[in-house]
N, C-alpha and C positions, 0 to 999 in steps of 0.2 A: 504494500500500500504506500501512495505517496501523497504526503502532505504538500502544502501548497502556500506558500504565506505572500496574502498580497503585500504590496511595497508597501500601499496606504494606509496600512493597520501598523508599519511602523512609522512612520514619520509624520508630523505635521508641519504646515505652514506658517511662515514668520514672515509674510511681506514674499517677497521673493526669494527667499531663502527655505530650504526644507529642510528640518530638521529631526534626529531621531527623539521620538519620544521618551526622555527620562527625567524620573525626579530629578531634581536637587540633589546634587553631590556633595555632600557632607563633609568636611576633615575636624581632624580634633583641633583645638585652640592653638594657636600659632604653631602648627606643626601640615607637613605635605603630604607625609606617608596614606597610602590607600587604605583606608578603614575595610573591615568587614561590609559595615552596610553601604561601602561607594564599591566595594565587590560586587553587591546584588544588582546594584543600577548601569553598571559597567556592561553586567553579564549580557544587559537590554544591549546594549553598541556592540558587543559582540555577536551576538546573534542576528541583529543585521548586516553588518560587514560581514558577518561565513555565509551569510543568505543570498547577499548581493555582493557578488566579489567589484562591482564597476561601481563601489561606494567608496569616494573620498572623506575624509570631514576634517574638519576646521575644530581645534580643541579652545575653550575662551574659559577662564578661571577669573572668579572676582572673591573681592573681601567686605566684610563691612567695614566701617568707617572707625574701628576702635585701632589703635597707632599711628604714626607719623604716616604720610602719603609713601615715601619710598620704602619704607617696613612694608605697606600694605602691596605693595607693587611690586616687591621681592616675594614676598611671600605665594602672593597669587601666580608669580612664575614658575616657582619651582610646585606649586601644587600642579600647575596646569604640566610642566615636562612631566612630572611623575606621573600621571594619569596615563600621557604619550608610551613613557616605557612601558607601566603593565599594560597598556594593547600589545607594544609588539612582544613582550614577555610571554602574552598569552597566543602570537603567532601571526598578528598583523602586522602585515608587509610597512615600511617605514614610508614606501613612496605613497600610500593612502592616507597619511595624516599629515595634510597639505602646512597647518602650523598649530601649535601648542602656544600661546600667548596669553599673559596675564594683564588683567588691565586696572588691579587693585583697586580702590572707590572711586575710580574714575568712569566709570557706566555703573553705577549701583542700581541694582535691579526693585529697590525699595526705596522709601524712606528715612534711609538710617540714616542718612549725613549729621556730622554732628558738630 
């Protein structure tokens, strides 16, 4: 028997951009390392990119607003590389993950400025 997963049941739309759908990626407090629970959310991106091998994506890491601007903008970097390694750790090719970039409380996705 063969299963079948449309494209559209993974990803949604962001303007012109399509993106796959996952929660929030959690890391512990000022630290980059991949938790457990950004394991499970991970597991969603990997199962698209083994589904669809002609899937590029774009890795973007942000912080709230608690530290100096370039704390938060280091920090969202190397969370965002370390995301990039465990893909290809887990066997995603390096030329599908077009860029890994942080951009600290500089696009805050909320209200937290502070």
């Amino acid at each position: 028997m063969i299963y079948l997963t449309p494209f559209e049941s993974l990803v949604e739309k962001d303007g012109d951009i399509e993106k796959i759908k996952v929660d929030p990626i959690y890391f512990d407090y000022d630290k980059s390392d991949i938790t457990t629970r950004a394991e499970l959310e991970l597991e969603k991106v990997l199962f698209a990119m083994r589904e669809f091998p002609a899937i590029k994506i774009k890795i973007e890491s942000h912080t709230d607003s608690r530290g100096t601007d370039i704390f938060n903008l280091e920090l969202s970097d190397d969370r965002a590389k370390s995301t990039r390694m465990y893909l290809i750790a887990q066997g995603i090719d390096i030329d599908r993950i077009e860029s890994a970039n942080g951009y600290g409380e500089y696009r805050l996705k909320n209200d937290c400025a502070g």
